[in-house]
Each structure stands twice: as C-alpha cells, then as structure tokens.
C-alpha positions in Angstrom: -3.7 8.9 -54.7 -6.9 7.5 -54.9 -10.1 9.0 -55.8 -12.3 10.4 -53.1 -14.5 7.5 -51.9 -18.2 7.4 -51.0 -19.1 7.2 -47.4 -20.4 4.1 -45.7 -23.8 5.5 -44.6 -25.1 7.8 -47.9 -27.5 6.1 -49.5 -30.4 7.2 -48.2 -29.3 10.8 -48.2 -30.2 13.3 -51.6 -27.2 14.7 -51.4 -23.5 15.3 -49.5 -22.8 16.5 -46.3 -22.2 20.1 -46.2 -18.3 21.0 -45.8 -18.3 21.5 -42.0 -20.1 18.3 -41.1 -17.0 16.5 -43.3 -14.7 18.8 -41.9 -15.9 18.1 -37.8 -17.3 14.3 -38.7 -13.7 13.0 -40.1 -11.3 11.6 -37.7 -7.9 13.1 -37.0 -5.0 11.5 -38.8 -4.0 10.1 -35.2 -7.4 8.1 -35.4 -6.2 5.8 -38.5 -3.1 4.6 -36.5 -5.6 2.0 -35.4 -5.6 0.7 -39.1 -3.8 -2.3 -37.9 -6.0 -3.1 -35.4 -8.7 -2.4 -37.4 -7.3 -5.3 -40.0 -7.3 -7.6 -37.3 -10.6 -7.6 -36.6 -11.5 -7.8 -40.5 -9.2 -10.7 -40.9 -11.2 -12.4 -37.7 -14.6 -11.4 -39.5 -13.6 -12.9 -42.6 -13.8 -16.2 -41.0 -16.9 -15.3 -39.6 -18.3 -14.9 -42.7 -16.6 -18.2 -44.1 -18.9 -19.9 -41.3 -21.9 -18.1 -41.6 -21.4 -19.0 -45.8 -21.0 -15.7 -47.2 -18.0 -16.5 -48.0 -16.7 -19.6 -49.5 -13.2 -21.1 -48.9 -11.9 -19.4 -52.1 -13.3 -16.1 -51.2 -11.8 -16.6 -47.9 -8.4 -16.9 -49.0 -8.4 -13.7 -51.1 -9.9 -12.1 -48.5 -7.0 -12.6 -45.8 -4.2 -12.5 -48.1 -5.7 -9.1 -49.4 -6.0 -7.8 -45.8 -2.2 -9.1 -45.1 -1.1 -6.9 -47.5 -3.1 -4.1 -46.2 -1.5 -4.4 -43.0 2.2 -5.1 -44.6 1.7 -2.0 -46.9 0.5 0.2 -44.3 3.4 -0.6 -41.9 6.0 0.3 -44.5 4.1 3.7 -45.3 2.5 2.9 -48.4 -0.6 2.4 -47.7 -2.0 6.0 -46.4 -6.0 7.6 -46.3 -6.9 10.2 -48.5 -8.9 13.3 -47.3 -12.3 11.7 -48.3 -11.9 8.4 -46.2 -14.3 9.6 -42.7 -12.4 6.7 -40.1 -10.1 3.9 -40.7 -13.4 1.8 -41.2 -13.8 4.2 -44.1 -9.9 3.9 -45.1 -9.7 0.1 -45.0 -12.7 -0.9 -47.1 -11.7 1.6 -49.2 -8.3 0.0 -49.9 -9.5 -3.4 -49.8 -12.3 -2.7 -52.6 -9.6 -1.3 -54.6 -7.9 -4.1 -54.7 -10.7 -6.9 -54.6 -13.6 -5.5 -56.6 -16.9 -6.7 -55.6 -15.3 -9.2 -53.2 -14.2 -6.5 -50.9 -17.3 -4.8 -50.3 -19.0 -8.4 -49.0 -16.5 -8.0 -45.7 -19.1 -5.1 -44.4 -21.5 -7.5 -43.9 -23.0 -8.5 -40.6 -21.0 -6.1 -38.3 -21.5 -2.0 -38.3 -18.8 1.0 -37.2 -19.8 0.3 -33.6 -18.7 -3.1 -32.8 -15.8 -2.6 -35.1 -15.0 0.9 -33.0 -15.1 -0.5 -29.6 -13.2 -3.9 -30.9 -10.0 -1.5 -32.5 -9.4 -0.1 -29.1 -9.8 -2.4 -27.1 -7.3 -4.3 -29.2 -4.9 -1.2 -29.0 -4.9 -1.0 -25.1 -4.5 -4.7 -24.7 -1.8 -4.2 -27.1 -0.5 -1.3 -25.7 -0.7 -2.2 -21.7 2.5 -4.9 -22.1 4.5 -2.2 -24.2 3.7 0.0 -21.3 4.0 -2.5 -18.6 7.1 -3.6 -20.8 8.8 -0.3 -20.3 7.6 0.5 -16.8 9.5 -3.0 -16.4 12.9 -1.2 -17.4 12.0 1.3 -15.1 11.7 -1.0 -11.9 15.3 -2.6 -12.9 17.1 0.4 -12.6 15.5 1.2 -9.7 16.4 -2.0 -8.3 19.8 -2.3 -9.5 20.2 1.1 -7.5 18.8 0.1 -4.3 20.9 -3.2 -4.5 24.4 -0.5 -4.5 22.6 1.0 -1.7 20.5 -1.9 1.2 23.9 -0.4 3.1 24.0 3.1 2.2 22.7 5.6 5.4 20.3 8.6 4.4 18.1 10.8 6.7 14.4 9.8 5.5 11.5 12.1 5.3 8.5 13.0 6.6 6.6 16.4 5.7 9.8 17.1 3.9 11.6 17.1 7.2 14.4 14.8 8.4 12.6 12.3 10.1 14.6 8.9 10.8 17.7 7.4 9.6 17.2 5.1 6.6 19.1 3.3 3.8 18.8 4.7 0.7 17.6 1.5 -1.1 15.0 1.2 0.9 13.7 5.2 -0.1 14.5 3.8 -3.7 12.6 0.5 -3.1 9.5 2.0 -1.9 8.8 3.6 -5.5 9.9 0.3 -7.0 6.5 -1.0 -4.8 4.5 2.0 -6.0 5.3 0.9 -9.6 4.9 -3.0 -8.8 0.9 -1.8 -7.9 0.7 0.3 -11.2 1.6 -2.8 -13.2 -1.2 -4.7 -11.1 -3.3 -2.3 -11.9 -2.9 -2.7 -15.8 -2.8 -6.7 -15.1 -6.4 -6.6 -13.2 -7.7 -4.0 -16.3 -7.2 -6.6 -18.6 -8.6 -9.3 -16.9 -12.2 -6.9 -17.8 -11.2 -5.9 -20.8 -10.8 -9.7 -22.5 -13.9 -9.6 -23.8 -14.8 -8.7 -27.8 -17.2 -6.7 -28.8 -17.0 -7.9 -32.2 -21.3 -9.8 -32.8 -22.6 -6.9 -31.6 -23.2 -5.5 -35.0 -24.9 -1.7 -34.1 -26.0 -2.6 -31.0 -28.8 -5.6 -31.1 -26.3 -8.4 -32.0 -25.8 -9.5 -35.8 -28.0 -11.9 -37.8 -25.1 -13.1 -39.7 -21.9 -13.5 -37.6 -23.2 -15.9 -35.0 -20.7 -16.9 -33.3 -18.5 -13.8 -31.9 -17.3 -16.2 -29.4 -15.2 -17.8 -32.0 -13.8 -14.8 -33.6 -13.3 -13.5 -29.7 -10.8 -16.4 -29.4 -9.2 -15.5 -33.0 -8.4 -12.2 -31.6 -6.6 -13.3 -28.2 -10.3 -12.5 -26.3 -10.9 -14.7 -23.3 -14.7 -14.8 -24.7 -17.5 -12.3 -26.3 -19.5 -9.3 -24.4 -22.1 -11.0 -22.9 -24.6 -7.6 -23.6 -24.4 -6.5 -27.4 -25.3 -3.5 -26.5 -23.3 -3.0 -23.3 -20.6 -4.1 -25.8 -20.9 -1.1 -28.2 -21.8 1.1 -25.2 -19.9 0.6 -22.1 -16.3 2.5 -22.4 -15.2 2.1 -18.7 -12.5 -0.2 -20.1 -11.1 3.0 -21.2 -11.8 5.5 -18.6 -10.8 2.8 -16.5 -7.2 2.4 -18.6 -6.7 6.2 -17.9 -7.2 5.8 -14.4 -4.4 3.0 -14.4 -2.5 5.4 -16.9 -3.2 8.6 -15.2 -2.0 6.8 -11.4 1.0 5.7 -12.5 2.0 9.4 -13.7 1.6 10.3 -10.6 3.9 7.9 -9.2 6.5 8.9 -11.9 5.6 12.6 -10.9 6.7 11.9 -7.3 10.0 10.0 -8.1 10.5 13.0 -10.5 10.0 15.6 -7.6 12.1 13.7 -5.7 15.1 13.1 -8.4 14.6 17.3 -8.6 15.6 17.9 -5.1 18.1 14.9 -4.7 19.8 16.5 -7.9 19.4 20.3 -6.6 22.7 22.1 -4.6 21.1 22.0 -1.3 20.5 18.5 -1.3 23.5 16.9 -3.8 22.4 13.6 -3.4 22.8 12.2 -6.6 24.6 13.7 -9.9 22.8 13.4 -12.9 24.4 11.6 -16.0 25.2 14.2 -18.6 23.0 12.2 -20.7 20.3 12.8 -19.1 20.0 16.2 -18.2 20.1 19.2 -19.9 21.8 22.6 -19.7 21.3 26.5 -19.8 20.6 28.9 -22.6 22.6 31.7 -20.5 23.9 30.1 -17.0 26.7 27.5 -18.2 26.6 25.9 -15.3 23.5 25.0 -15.7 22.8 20.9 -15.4 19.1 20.7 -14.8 16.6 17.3 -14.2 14.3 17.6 -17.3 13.2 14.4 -17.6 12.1 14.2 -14.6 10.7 17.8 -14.8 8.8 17.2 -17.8 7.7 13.4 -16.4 6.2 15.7 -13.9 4.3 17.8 -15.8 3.0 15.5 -18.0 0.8 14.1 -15.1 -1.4 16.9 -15.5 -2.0 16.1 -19.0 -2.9 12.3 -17.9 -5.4 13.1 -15.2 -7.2 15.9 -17.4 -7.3 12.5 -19.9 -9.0 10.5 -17.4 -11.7 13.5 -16.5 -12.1 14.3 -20.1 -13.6 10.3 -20.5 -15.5 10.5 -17.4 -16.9 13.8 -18.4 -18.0 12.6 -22.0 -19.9 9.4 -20.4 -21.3 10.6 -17.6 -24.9 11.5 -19.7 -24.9 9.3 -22.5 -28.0 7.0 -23.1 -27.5 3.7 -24.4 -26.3 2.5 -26.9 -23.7 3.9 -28.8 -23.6 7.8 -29.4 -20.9 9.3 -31.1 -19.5 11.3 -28.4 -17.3 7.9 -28.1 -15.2 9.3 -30.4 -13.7 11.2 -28.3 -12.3 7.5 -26.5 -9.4 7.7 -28.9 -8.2 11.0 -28.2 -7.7 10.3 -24.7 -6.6 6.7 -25.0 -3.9 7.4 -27.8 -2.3 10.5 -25.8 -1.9 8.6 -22.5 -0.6 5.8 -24.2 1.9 8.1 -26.3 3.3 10.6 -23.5 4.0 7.5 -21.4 5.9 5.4 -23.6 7.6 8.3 -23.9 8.6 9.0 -20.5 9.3 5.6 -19.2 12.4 4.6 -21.2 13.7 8.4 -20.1 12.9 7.6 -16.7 15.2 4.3 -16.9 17.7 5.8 -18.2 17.9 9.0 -15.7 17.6 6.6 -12.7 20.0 3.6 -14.1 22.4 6.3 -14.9 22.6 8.3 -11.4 25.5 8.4 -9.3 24.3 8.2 -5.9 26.6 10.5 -3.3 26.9 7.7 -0.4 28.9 10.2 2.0 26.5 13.1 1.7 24.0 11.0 2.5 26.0 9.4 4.9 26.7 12.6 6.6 23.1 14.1 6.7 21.6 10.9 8.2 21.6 12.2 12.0 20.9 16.0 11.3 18.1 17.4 12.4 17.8 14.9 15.6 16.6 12.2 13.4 18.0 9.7 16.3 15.4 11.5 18.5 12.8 8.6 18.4 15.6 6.1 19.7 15.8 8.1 22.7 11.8 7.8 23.3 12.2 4.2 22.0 15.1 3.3 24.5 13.1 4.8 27.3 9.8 2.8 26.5 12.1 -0.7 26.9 13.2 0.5 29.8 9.6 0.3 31.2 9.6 4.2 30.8 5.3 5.0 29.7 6.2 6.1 25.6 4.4 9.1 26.4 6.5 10.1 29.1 9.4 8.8 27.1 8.1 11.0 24.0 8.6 14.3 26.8 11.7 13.9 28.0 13.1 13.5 24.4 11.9 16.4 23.4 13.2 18.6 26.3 16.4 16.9 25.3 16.3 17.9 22.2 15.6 21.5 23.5 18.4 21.0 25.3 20.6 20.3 22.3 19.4 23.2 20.1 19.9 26.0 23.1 23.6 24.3 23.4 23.9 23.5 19.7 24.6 19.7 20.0 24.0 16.7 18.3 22.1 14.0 20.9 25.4 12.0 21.0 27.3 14.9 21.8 25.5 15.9 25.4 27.0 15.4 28.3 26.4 12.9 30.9 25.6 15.7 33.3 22.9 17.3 30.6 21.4 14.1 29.8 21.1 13.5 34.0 19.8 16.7 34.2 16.8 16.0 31.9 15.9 13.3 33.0 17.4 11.0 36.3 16.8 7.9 33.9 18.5 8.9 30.9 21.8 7.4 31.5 24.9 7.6 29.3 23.7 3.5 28.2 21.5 5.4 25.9 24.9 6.2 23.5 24.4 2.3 22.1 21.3 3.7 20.2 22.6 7.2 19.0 24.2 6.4 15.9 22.4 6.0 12.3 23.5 2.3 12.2 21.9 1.1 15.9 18.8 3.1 14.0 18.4 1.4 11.3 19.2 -2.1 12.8 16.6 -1.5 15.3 14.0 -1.7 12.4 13.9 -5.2 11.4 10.9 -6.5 11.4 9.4 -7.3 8.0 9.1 -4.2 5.8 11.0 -1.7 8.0 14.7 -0.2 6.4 17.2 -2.6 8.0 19.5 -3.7 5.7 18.8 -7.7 5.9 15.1 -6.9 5.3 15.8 -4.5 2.4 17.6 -7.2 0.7 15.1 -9.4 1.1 12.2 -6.9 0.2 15.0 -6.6 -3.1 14.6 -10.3 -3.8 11.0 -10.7 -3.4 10.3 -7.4 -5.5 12.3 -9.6 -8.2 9.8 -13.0 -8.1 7.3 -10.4 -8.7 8.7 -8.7 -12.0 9.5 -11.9 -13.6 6.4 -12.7 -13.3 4.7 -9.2 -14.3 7.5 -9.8 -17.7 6.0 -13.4 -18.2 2.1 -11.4 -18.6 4.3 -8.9 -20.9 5.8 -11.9 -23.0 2.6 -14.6 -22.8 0.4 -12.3 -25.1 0.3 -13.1 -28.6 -0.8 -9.5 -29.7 -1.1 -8.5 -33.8 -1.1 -11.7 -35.9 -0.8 -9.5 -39.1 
C-alpha cells in the first residue's frame, strides 16, 4: 500500500483537517468506481495540454500509456485507493505521480475537481443508458416473443381490476412492451442533452490553458462543449433528469410485476412461473412465489425517493458549483445498479412463463364482458348508444337474477327486455365476434396485434442500433 498522500487543495492551510472533516469530506468507496471514467477524461486532457504546449509530444506519450495502465490495472483489481486518497481525482493523480514523477503532477493543470466531477458522470450515464437500454432490450423480446404465442390466445381484459372486454393476451402483453418502447425513448431524448462536456470549464469561469474543450468534447464521444462554463459545472438536471427516466421506467416494471403477481396467484392461474424464477417457502412447501417481480416492485420506491433526493439537493443551490453535488453520485450509481439488476431477472421470469391458454380461454366471457357488444349491436342498429347502453344493462340484470351468461337467455327474456333485442344478437356473443369487432388500428384483434408485433420490432432494432453505435470507454 501506498503512503497516505497530500490532498489537492492544502497548501494554503497551517495545518490538516481535523478527523471528522476527512472522515464526512472522503467519498464512499462506491464513488471511485468512476476511476475509469475519470481516466478518460485525463487521457482527453492530456492532449489538451499537448496543444496548449504544456506538454510536448514525448511527455504526451508517457502520459497516455501511463494512464492506460492505470485503467488496465484498475480493471484487474490492482490498482485500489488507500484511505487517504479524498475522491478518485485524489486516487488517480496519486497513482499516476507514483509512477511518473514530476511528469504526473503537470496533468492537474488547467482543469479543477469541478469540470472533472460533472465530466465522470456524465460519461458514466452515457455509458450506462445503452447497458440499461441494452437490457431493457432483452426485456422487450421476451415480452414479444410471448405475445407472438399468444395474437390468438382469448383473455378477459381489465378495467379497475374488473373484467372488462374480451381480449388476446398478446395484446395485454404488448401494451407493456409499448410502455417500455417510451422508457427507452426517454433515455434516447436524455442523451441527446446530455452530449455536451463539461470538460474547459476549469472551476467555473473557463480555463486559461485548455482552450479548446470542443476538441477534447469530440475525444470523449461529446456532440460538442457546454456552451456556459459555469452552467457546465453547475447545472445537474442531466442527472435528476436520468432518474426521472430511471425512476419511470421502475414503475413500468412495478406494474408488469403486480400484474405477473396476480396472473401467477391461485385465483387467477394464468401463467406458471419457471422454477427458475421463483422462489419457495421457509415453512409452506408448497410455496412457489413471484420474487422477482415482488422485489422489481419494491425497488421502485427506492428509484423515485432517488429522483426526489436530486431534486431536493438542487432546489437552493446558488451558482456555481457547491459541494452538495456530491450527493449526484449516490443517486445516480444506485439507480443505475438496482436496475441492471432487475432487468435481466425480469427477461428471464417473462421469457420463461408458461402462459395457461384455456384458463384464459375460459374466463374471457365471465363477468358479462360481452356486455358492450350488446350496446354496440344496438347502436348499428340505429338504436341511440345511450338507449342501447340501458337496455344492456337491464339485460344483464336479467342474467344475474336468473344466473345466465348473455348467450344463454332465452329468446323470450331477451324479447322481454327489450322488443328489439332479437335472437340476431347471438352473432356478437362470443369472445371471438368481440375481439374481431375491434380492428381498427391499435385495438386487440388479432390481425392488428400482429401487426402492432411487427412494427414494435422496426422500432427495437433501431433502439439496439443507438445501444450498438456508441463507442463508449476507449481505455
């Protein structure tokens, strides 16, 4: 182990900082994951320096091999901080002066902590989105490779957690899929804001030596440089913003979970579980419970409270920088953690599933979910749809006092409801006239599920190609 280095900002102090400030001042070992990131922006500042002649080609070599290694030893685990390094600022000029001399302290000049700060994360969440939008990816394949076993499979569909209207169970499958196909948007549109480096900002006024950020910004995969240095080293919406995208798309995993719970559950047996993916009892061994999708759910809370935690530290900060930022990381690191931990468990669950096509098939029509084609065969008929909407329920009243299903009254009941419900209604009481019916251009028949299926494809090739067309770490 090294020895304990000196801080980057002593020397106009008499003496050290007392214990606690160290103790509440140092980052938490999470914090020096971003070494990597960190390196990347040296290595880009190097040649900054190269240009601005602080550094000449020879330097320059040494320089960015020496950081190379950095970033090779700290991926294989040899490379660690000691208690004494503050940040991975601290950690990485440490190492790099260790094993360059004099030549490794020149790298600090012309940029500060700030600009370096705001430029690691923003290269982690960059970074980060495509593995997220990567495995979210995985996610939206099962999905679809259920709901293409299923454009023909019938299932009652929902509304205030009541059987509504006949559906096919694709199409309940395929309107997550959507939900998901927005929350990769989301990420896609966030970076399209974030491209921009903060690197040239320098503490906040800009840098008299690395003049040309726009260079290194393009180095680094940037689009271009913050146009504001100090909105650069200030502005942390990016990230708030990332935990927004983060924190919506747990809640659309939290409603596929709550979903998965109750398809799973006895009363519902919709779908069995792979043994795989689910877990058992302690003390019931028949136990086979959804915990993925139970602790998917919970972990939502955790992502929201990460998105009002960010809001809550910038809502009354002055500009510039202030060191409550800090607290950026935190956030940002746990959201990006707990959902590249849920995803791939998501997949899984969902690709595994075996779907139970006759229980569904069977629970289609209960609960007078053919109801509205009565109302709806009425209106065609020239019948006012809020006349129509009357006599369907008093046929419906009918049914429950005589315990009947609609397509099981009687010629005489239905005549005796109404004069105009003939027995022609019978074409429309049966799950598959229902669904049929509903063919027009998002609605659950089965041609226009398949075709929903097919253009939900187009799009997550293309959302893959955004995942794929990054360059990411050149370390």
């Amino acid at each position: 182990m090294s020895q304990q280095p000196e801080l980057l900002w002593g020397a106009r102090f008499r003496h050290g900082p007392a214990a606690a400030l160290s103790a509440l001042s140092r980052s938490p070992e999470y914090y020096f994951s971003l070494a990597e990131y960190d390196l990347e922006g040296c290595r880009a500042h190097a040649y900054e320096l190269n240009r601005a002649g602080l550094l000449n080609e020879n330097e320059t070599v040494l320089m960015v091999d020496a950081i190379k290694q950095l970033a090779a030893d700290f991926r294989a685990g040899t490379l660690t901080p000691v208690q004494g390094d503050e940040d991975v600022h601290t950690f990485i000029e440490r190492s790099l002066t260790e094993r360059l001399g004099e030549l490794g302290g020149k790298l600090r000049a012309g940029r500060s902590r700030n600009d370096q700060t705001a430029n690691d994360l923003r290269l982690y969440l960059r970074d980060n989105a495509r593995k997220i939008v990567a495995a979210l990816l995985g996610l939206q394949t099962a999905l679809v490779k259920q709901a293409e076993q299923h454009i023909h499979t019938l299932a009652p569909g929902f509304t205030h957690l009541q059987q509504a209207q006949p559906i096919v169970f694709g199409h309940q499958l395929m309107a997550h899929a959507q939900s998901f196909c927005r929350d990769v948007e989301r990420f896609q549109d966030w970076d399209k804001r974030c491209a921009l480096s903060p690197l040239g900002a320098a503490a906040m006024a800009g840098s008299a030596i690395a003049l040309h950020p726009e260079i290194s910004a393009k180095d680094l995969g940037y689009d271009g440089a913050c146009e504001n240095s100090i909105d650069a080293v200030a502005s942390r919406d990016h990230v708030a913003e990332f935990l927004f995208a983060g924190s919506m798309l747990s809640v659309n995993l939290s409603r596929i979970s709550e979903e998965v719970c109750l398809w799973a559950s006895r009363q519902f047996r919709w779908v069995e579980l792979d043994d795989g993916y689910a877990t058992g009892s302690s003390i019931m061994p028949q136990k086979k419970n959804p915990d993925i999708a139970e602790l998917t759910r919970g972990k939502s809370g955790r992502l929201i409270g990460n998105v009002t935690a960010m809001l809550t530290t910038m809502k009354g900060l002055p500009l510039s920088y202030n060191r409550d930022l800090i607290e950026d990381k935190r956030n940002a690191l746990d959201t990006v953690e707990q959902l590249l931990l849920v995803l791939p468990a998501m997949a899984g669950m969902i690709d595994t599933m075996t779907v139970n096509v006759e229980r569904l098939r069977e629970q289609a029509p209960e609960g007078f979910t053919l109801a509205t084609e009565v109302a709806d065969w009425l209106s065609r008929r020239g019948v006012p749809f809020r006349e129509a909407h009357e006599i369907t329920g008093r046929l419906v009243q009918v049914c429950e006092e005589h315990q009947l299903a609609l397509h099981e009254v009687s010629d005489a009941q239905l005549l005796a409801v109404d004069a105009r419900l003939s027995a022609d209604v019978r074409e429309c009481l049966t799950p598959e006239a229902a669904i049929n019916a509903r063919s027009g251009k998002g609605g659950t028949a089965p041609v226009r599920v398949a075709e929903q299926i097919a253009r939900l494809k187009i799009r997550l090739a293309a959302q893959a190609n955004w995942v794929t067309g990054y360059a990411g770490l050149s370390l």
